[in-house]
N, CA, C and O atoms as a Tinker XYZ file with bonds, in Angstrom:
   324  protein
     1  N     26.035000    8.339000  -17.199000    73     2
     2  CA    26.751000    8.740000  -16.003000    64     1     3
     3  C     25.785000    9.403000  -15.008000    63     2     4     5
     4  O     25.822000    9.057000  -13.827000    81     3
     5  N     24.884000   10.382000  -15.452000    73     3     6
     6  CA    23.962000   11.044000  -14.936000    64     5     7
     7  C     22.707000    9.790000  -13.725000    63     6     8     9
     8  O     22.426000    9.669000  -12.533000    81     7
     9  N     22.373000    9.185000  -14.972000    73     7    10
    10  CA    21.755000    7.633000  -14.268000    64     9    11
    11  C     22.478000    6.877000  -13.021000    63    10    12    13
    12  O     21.981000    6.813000  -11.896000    81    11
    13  N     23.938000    6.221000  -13.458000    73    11    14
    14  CA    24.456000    5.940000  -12.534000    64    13    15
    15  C     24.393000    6.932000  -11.055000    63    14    16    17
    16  O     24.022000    6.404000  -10.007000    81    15
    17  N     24.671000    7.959000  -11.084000    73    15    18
    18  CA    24.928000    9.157000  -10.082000    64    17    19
    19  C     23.625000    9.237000   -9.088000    63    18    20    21
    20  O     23.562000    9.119000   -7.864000    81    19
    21  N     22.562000    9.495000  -10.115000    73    19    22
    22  CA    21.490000    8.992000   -9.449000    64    21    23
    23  C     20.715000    8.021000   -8.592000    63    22    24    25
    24  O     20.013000    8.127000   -7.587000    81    23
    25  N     21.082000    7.109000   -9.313000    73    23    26
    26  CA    20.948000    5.771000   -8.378000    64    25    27
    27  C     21.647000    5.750000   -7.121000    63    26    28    29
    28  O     21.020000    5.837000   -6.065000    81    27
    29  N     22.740000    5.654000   -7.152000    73    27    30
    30  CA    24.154000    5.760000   -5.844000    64    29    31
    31  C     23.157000    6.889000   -4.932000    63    30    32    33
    32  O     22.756000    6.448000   -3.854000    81    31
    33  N     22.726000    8.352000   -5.313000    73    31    34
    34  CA    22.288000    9.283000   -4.417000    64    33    35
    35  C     20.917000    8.547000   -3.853000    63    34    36    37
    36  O     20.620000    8.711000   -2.669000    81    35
    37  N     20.096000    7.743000   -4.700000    73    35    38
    38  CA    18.733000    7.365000   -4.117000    64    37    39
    39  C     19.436000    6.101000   -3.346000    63    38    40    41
    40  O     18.851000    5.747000   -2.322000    81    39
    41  N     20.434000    5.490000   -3.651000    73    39    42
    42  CA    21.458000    4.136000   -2.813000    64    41    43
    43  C     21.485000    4.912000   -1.382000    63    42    44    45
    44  O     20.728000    4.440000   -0.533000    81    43
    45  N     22.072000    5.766000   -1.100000    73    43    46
    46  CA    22.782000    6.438000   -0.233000    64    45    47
    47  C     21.484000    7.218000    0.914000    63    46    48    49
    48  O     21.549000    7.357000    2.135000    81    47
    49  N     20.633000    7.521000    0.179000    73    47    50
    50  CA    19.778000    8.133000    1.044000    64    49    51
    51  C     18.867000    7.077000    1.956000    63    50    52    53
    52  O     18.262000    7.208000    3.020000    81    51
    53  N     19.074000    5.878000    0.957000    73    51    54
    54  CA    17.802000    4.699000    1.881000    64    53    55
    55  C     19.074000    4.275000    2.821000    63    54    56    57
    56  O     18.814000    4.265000    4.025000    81    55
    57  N     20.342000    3.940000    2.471000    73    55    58
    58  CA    20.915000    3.660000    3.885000    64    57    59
    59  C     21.039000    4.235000    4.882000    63    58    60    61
    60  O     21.404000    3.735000    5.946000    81    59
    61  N     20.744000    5.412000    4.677000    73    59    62
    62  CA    20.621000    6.363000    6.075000    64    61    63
    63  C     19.054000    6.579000    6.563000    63    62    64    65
    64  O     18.498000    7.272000    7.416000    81    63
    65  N     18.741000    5.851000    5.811000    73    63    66
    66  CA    16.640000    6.016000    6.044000    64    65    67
    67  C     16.003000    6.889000    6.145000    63    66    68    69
    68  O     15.134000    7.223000    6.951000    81    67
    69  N     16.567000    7.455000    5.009000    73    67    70
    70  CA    15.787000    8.206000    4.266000    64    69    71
    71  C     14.828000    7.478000    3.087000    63    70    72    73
    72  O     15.363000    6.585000    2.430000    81    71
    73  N     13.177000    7.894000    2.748000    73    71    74
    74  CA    12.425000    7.329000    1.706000    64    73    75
    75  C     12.125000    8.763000    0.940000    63    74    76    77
    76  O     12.306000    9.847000    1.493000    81    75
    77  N     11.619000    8.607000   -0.468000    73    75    78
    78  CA    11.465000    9.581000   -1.561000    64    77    79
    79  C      9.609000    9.409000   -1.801000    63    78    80    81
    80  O      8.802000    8.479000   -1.781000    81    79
    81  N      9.566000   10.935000   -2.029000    73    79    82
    82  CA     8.170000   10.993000   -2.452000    64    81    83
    83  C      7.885000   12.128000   -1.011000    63    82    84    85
    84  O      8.530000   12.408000   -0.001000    81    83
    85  N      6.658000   12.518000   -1.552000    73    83    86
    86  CA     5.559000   13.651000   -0.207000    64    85    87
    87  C      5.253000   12.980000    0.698000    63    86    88    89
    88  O      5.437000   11.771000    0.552000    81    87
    89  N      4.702000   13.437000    1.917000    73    87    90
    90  CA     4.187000   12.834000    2.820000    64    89    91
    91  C      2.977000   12.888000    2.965000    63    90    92    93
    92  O      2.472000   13.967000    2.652000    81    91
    93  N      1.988000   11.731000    3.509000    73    91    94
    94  CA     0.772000   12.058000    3.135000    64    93    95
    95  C     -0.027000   12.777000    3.860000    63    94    96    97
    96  O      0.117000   13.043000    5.054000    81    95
    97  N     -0.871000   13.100000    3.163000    73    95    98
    98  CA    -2.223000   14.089000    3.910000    64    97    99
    99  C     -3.078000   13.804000    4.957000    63    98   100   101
   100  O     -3.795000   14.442000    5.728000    81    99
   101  N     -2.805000   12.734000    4.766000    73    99   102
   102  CA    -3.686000   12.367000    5.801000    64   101   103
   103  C     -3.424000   11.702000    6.843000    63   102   104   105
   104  O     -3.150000   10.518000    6.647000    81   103
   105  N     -3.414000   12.216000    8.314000    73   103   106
   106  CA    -2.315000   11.747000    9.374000    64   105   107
   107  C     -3.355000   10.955000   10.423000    63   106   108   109
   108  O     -4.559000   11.141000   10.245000    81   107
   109  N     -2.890000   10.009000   11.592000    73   107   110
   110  CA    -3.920000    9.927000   12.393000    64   109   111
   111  C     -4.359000   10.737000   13.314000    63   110   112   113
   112  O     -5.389000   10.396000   13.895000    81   111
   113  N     -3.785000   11.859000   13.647000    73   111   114
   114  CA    -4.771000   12.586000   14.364000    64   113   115
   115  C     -5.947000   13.382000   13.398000    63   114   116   117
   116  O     -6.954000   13.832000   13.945000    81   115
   117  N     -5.791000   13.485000   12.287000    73   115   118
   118  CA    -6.753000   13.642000   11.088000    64   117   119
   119  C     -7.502000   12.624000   11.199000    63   118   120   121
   120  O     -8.652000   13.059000   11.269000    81   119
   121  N     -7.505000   11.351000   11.263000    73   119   122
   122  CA    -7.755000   10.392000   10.852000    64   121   123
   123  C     -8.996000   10.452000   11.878000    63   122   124   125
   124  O    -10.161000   10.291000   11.516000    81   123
   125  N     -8.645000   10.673000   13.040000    73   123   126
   126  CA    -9.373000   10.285000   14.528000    64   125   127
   127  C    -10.753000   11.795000   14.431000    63   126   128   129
   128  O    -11.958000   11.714000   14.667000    81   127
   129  N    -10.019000   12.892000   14.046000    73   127   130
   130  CA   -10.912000   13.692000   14.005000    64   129   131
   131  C    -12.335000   13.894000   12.809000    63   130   132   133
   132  O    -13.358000   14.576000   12.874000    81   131
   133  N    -11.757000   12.874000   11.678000    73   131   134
   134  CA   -12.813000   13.150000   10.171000    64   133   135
   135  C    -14.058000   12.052000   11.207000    63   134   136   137
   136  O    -15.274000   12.231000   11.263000    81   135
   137  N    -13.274000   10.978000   11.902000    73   135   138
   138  CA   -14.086000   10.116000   12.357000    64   137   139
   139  C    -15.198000   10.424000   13.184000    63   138   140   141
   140  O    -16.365000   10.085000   12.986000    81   139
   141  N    -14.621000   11.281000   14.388000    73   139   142
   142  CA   -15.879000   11.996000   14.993000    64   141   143
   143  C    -17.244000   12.963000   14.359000    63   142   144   145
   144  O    -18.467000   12.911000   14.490000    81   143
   145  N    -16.452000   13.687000   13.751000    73   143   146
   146  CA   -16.905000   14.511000   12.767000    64   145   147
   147  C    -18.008000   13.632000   11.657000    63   146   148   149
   148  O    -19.225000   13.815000   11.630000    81   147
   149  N    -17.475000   12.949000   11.044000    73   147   150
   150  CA   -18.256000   11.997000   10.123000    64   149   151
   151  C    -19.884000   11.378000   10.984000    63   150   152   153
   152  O    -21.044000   11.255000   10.590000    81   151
   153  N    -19.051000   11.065000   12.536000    73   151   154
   154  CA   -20.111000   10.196000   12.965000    64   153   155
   155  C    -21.706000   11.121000   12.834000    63   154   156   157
   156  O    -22.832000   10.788000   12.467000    81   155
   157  N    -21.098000   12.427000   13.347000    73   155   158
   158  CA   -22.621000   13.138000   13.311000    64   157   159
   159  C    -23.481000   13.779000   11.851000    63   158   160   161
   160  O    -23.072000   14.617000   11.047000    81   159
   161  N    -24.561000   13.172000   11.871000    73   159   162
   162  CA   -25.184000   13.851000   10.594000    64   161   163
   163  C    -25.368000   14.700000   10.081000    63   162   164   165
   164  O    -25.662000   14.880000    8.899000    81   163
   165  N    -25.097000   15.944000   11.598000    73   163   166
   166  CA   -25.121000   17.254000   10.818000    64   165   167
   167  C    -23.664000   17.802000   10.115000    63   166   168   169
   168  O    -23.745000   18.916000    9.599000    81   167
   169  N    -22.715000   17.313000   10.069000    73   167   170
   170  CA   -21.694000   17.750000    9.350000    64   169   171
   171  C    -21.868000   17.940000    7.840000    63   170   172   173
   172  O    -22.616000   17.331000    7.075000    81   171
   173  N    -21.042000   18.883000    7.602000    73   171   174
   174  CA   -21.292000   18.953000    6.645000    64   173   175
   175  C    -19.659000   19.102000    5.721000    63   174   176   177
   176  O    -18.856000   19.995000    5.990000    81   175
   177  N    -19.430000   18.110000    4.695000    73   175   178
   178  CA   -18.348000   17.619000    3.683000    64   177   179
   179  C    -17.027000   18.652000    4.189000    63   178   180   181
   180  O    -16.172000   18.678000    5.074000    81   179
   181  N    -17.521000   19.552000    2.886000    73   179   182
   182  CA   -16.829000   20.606000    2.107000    64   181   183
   183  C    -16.137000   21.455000    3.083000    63   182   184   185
   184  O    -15.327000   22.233000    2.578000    81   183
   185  N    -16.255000   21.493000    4.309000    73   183   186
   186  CA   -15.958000   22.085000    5.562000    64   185   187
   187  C    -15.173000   21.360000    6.075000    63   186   188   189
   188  O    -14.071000   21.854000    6.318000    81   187
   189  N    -15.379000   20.114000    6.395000    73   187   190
   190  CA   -14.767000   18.926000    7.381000    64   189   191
   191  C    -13.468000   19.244000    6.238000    63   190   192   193
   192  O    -12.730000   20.008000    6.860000    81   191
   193  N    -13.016000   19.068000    5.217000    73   191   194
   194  CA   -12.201000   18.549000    4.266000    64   193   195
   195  C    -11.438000   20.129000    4.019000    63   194   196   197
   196  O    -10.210000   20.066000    4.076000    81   195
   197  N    -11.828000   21.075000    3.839000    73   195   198
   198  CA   -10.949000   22.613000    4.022000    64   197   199
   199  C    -10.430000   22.421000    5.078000    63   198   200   201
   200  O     -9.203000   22.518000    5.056000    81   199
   201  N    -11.075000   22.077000    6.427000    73   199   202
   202  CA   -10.740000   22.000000    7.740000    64   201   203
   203  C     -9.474000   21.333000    8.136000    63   202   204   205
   204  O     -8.585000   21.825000    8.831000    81   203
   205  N     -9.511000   19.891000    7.490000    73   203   206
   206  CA    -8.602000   18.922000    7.501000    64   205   207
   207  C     -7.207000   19.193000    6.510000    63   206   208   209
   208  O     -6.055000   18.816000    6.726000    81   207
   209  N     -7.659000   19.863000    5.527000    73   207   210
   210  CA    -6.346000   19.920000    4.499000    64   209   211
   211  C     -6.351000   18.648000    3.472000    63   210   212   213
   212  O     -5.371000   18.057000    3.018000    81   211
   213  N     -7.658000   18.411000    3.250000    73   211   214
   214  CA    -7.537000   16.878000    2.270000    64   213   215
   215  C     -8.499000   17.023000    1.182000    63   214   216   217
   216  O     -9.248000   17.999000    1.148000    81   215
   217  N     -8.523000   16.086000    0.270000    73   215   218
   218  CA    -9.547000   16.352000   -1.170000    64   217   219
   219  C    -11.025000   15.384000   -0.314000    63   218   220   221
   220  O    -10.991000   14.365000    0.376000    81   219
   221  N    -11.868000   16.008000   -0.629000    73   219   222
   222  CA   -12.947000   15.102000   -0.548000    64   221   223
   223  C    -12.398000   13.040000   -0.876000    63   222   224   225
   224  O    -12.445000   12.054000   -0.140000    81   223
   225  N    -12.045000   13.199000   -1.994000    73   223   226
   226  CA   -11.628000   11.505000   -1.865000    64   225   227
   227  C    -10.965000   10.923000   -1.095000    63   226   228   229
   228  O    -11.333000    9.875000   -0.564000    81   227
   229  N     -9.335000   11.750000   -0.780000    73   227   230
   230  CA    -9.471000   11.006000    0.370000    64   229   231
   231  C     -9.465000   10.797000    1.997000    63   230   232   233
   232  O     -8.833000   10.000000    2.690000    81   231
   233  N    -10.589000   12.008000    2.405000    73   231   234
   234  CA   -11.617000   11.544000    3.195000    64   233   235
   235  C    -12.370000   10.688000    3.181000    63   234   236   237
   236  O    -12.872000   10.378000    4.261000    81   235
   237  N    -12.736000   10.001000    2.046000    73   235   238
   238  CA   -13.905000    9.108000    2.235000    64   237   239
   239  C    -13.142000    7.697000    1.778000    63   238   240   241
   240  O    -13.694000    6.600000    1.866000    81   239
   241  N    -11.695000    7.910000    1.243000    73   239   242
   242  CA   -10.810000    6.906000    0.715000    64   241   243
   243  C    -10.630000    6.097000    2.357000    63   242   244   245
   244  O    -10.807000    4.880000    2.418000    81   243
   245  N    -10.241000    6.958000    3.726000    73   243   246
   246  CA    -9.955000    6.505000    4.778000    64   245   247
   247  C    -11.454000    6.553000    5.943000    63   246   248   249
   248  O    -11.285000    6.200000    7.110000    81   247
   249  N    -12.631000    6.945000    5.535000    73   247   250
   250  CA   -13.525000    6.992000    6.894000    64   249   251
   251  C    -15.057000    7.023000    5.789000    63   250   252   253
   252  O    -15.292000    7.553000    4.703000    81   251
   253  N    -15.636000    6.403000    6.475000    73   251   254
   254  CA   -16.468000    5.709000    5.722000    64   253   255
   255  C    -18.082000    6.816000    5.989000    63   254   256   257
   256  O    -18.318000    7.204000    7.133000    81   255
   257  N    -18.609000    7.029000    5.348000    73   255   258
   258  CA   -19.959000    8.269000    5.491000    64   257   259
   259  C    -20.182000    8.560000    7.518000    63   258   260   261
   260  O    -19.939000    9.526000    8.242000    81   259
   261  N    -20.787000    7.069000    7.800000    73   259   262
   262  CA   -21.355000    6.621000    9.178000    64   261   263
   263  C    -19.943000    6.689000    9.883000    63   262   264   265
   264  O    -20.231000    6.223000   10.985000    81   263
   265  N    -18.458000    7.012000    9.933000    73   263   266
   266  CA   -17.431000    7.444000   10.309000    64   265   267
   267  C    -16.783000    6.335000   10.684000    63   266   268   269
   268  O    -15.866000    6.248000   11.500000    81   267
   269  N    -17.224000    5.610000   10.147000    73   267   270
   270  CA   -16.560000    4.087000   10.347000    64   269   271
   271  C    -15.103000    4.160000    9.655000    63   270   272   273
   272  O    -14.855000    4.928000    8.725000    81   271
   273  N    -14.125000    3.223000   10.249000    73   271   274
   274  CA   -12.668000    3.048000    8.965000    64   273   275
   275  C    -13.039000    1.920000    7.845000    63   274   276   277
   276  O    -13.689000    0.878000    7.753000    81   275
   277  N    -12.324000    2.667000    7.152000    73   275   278
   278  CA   -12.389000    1.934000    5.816000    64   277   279
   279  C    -10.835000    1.480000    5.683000    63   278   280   281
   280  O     -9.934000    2.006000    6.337000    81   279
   281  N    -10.671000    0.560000    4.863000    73   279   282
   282  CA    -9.098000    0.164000    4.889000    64   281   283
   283  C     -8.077000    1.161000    4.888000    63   282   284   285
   284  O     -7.226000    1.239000    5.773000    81   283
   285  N     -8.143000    1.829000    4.026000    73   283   286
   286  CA    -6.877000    2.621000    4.163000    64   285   287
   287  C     -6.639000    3.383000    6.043000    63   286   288   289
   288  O     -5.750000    3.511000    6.885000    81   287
   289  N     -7.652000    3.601000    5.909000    73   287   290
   290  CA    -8.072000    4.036000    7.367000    64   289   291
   291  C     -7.411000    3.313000    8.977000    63   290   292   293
   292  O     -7.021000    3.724000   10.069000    81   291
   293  N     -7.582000    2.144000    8.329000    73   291   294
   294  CA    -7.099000    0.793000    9.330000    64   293   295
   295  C     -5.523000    0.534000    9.396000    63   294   296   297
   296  O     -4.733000    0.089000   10.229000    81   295
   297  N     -5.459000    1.116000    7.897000    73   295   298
   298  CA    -3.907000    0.710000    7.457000    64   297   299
   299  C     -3.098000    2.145000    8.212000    63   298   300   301
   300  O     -2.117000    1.979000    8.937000    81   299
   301  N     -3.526000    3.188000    7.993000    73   299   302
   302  CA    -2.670000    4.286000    8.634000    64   301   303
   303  C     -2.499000    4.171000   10.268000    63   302   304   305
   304  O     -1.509000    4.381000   10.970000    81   303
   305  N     -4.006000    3.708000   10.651000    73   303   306
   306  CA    -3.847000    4.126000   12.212000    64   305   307
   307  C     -2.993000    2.707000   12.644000    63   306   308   309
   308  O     -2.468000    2.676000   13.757000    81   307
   309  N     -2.878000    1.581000   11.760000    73   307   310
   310  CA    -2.020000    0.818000   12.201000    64   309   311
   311  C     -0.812000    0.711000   12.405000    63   310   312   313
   312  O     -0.171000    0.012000   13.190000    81   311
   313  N     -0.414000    1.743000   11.350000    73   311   314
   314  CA     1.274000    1.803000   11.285000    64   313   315
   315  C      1.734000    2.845000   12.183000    63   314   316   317
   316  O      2.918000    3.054000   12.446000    81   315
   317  N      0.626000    3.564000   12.693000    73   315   318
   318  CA     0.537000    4.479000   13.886000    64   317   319
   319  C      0.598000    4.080000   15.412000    63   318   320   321
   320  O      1.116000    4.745000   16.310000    81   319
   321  N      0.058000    3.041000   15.505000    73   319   322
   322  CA     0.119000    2.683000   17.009000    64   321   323
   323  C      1.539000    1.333000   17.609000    63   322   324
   324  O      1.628000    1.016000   18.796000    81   323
C-alpha cells in the first residue's frame, strides 16, 4: 500500500512538473565564469572551486584545463540558452 501511495505522489508531482532529485552545482553563470578563470594560467584550482561551490571534478567534468567546454559543459549551457 505504502508502494502504491508512493508512486501516485511521484505520478502526481510530474503532472504538475515537478522532477525529483537536487539541483545541480553547477549552473551557467558558473559555467561562464570557471571558463574565464580557467583561461588564465595564473589561476589557481582549489580557489576557483571554494569560490564556485563545486568539487574539483566537476569543474574539470564541465571546462577543460585551457577553459575550453568539455561536454557536459556544452550540454548545460545548451539547455540554457
Amino acid at each position: 500500500m505504502i508502494v502504491e501511495r508512493t508512486k501516485a505522489g511521484i505520478a502526481a508531482a510530474r503532472a504538475r512538473g515537478r522532477n525529483g532529485g537536487a539541483p545541480f552545482k553547477m549552473t551557467a553563470a558558473k559555467l561562464r565564469l570557471a571558463q574565464a578563470a580557467m583561461g588564465k594560467p595564473e589561476t589557481k584550482i582549489a580557489p576557483l572551486c571554494r569560490e564556485l561551490g563545486v568539487s574539483r571534478q566537476t569543474l574539470y567534468r564541465h571546462v577543460a584545463p585551457d577553459g575550453a567546454l568539455r561536454e557536459h559543459g556544452a550540454k548545460l549551457l545548451g539547455s540554457r540558452i
